[in-house]
C-alpha positions, 0 to 999 in steps of 0.5 A: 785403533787397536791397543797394541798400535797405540804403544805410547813410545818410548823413545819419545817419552825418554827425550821429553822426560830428560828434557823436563828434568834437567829443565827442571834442573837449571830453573832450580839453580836459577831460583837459587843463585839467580844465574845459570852459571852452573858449570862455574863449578865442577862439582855441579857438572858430575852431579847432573850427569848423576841426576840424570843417570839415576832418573834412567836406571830408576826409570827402567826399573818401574818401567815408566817410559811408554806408559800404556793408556788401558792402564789407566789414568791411577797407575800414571800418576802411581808410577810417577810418583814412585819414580820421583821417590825413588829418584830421591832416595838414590840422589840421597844414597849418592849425597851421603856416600860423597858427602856433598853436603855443600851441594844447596839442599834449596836447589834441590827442593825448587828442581823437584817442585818444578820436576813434579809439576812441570813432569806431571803437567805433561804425562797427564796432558799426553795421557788426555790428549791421546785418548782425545785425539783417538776418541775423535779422529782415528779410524775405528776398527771392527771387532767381533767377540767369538763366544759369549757369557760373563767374560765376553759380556765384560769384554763388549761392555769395555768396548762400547764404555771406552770408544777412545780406544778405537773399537767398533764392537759389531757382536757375538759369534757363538753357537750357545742358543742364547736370546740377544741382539747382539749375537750375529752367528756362530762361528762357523759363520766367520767365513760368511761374515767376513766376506761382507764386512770388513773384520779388523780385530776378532778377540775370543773369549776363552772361557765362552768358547770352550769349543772352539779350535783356536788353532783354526782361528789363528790360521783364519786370522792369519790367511785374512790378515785380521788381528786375534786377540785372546781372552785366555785360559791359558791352559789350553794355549801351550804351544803358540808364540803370545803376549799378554796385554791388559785392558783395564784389568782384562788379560787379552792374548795377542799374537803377531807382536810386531815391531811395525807395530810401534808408533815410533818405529812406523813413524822412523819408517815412514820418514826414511821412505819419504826422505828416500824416495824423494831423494831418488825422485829428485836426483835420479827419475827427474832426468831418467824418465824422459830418458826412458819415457823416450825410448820406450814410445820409440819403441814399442805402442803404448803407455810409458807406465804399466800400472796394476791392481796389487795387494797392499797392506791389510789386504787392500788392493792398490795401483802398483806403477812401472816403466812398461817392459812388456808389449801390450797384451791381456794376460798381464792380470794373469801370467806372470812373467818369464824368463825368454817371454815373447812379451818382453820388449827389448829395452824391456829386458834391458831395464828389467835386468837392471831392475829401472822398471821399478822406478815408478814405485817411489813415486807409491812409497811417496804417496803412501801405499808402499814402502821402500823395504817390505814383501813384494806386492803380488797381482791379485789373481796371484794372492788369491791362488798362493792364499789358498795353498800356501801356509801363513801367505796373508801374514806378509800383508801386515806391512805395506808392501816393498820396492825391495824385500829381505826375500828378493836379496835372498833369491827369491826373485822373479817367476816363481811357479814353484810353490816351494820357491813361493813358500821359500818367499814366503817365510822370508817375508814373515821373518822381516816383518817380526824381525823387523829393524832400521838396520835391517832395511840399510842392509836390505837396501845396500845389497840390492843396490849391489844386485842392480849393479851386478845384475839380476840372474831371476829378473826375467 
């Protein structure tokens, strides 16, 4: 697993943090007074709202919350304890400035004994588990390390010394005449590599590669939907959007930061895609598909479903499920639909004007390889045409696929034979997915509900 998707997240480590504190809090004045009847006096009420204001500010300031693995277990425990002084210092400043010396100085040694062990048990328990958990269960990703000399070297031997980190290192791409098993091209051979293995990751090792064209990588890496990490010499790379992120001390450039990236907005996504579409499943399609299913039979041979092959995230392929609109015919795979195609059915047109033929899709977001909000999925003939003319195109496939997109609600809807219009997509598209925000999707979602209403003019 890739460091940069393994972001411990915030959100959760500031909710079990305030948690164990104000725990921590209360079980002190217990151990004091034997009782928990701490808002009796009102001078304790503002005093816990200042505990916890100063465990924030002082949090946010050494940047403890979503502490990062490849850090290492020592800043972990160095940047606790610089928490729990600071907060002490302050809690004093804030003592002496009101003088609540009546405030029990016991009190405040049993909470911080408690603090210390209870906060400490859990930012170690995390820190373990985690490199446990993605050490035996999650899915390796295949990197390769273009160039090769001392950094790169040093950058295998990371590899291979810390499997819980979630590579899978298959070799060296250089051109330097070197005796090593573990070179297994040059990079001119990326091409050829990548067609019969499947590349996660590529990290280029800058200082080992010096001629390589990093513009051309990142186009590559881009149009294959595989990650690019530098290891840089940041000289040579002045004009690219990146972010640097360390592996046990190593400065890696990556590119491509995006917010789906984080494990709690995935997981904030993912939730809203599966309570949504089951809502949509159990109120709406329960009764509209014999409806449907009904009709379309009646009315033309063949399948109530029309289902086919799409790209998906990561470019894989997946099986992508409507209510058929279109007679059947062998040029599905091919052509895309068309405003007035003879292909259309009647009750065809109808639903998909009112866009009901997607329907099926969420049943795709329910089981996973689709999402309510994302790029549009394309028939494979279609991705492979459009990869090879269209600039960045592979990007979209960082996410999973929509039923709906921030492209399709700015027109970009339908048949779309113009390459421009496709480009137009396109960049809409990219804009989502390194914008991308739960807000976004409310949005994204409530204006094409008004489009199913109004009707869509690009439906076909």
């Amino acid at each position: 697993m890739a460091i940069s998707q393994a972001k411990y997240s915030k959100q959760l480590h500031l909710l079990v943090d305030f948690f164990l504190l104000n725990t921590a809090f209360f079980w002190g004045y217990f151990l004091k007074w034997g009782d928990l009847n701490l808002f009796a006096d009102n001078s304790y009420f503002g005093f816990i709202i200042y505990f916890n204001a100063i465990w924030f500010i002082a949090g946010n300031y050494l940047g403890t919350f979503g502490f990062k693995p490849q850090k290492g277990v020592e800043h972990t425990l160095a940047i606790f304890l610089k928490l729990i002084i600071l907060h002490i210092v302050m809690l004093s400043v804030y003592w002496v400035y009101l003088k609540g010396f009546y405030f029990s100085r016991l009190h405040l040694g049993y909470s911080y004994m408690i603090l210390f062990i209870i906060m400490l048990s859990w930012k170690l328990s995390f820190y373990y588990f985690l490199k446990f958990y993605r050490k035996q269960w999650f899915k390796f990703r295949n990197v390769l390390v273009v160039g090769y000399g001392e950094s790169a070297l040093e950058l295998s031997n990371f590899f291979i010394k810390y499997p819980e980190y979630g590579f899978r290192f298959l070799g060296f791409l250089t051109d330097k005449q070197v005796d090593s098993n573990d070179i297994i091209g040059k990079t001119d051979d990326l091409q050829s590599i990548t067609e019969n293995i499947r590349i996660d990751e590529i990290f280029v090792s800058v200082p080992d590669a010096m001629d390589v064209n990093i513009d051309q990588l990142i186009d590559f890496a881009d149009d294959n939907v595989i990650r690019l990490r530098i290891m840089p010499d940041l000289r040579r790379v002045t004009n690219k959007n990146y972010f640097v992120e360390l592996y046990e001390g190593i400065p890696i450039l990556s590119f491509r930061n995006l917010p789906l990236d984080d494990i709690f907005n995935r997981a904030t996504k993912r939730a809203f895609d599966v309570l949504f579409s089951s809502f949509v499943i159990v109120t709406i399609i329960s009764w509209l598909f014999p409806i449907l299913a009904f009709i379309i039979k009646i009315t033309s041979k063949g399948p109530i479903f029309f289902r086919q092959k799409r790209t998906g995230k990561d470019g894989n392929d997946f099986w992508c499920y409507k209510f058929r609109s279109m007679y059947q015919n062998t040029a599905s795979d091919k052509q895309q639909a068309k405003k007035g195609d003879s292909r259309i059915t009647p009750i065809g047109k109808i639903i998909r004007k009112t866009s009901l033929d997607e329907f099926p899709q969420f049943f795709n977001v329910w089981i996973g390889n689709m999402s309510i909000v994302g790029p549009r999925p394309h028939m494979l003939k279609h991705t492979e045409e459009y990869s090879r003319v269209i600039s960045k195109y592979m990007v979209r496939h960082f996410v999973k696929p929509g039923i709906t997109g921030l492209a399709q609600i700015k027109g970009f809807r339908g048949e779309t034979t113009d390459p421009s219009k496709m480009q137009g997509r396109v960049k809409m598209d990219i804009f989502y997915i390194e914008n991308w925000n739960f807000l976004l999707d409310v949005k994204i979602i409530f204006v094409t509900v008004i489009n199913i209403f109004k009707g869509e003019e690009n439906a076909g």
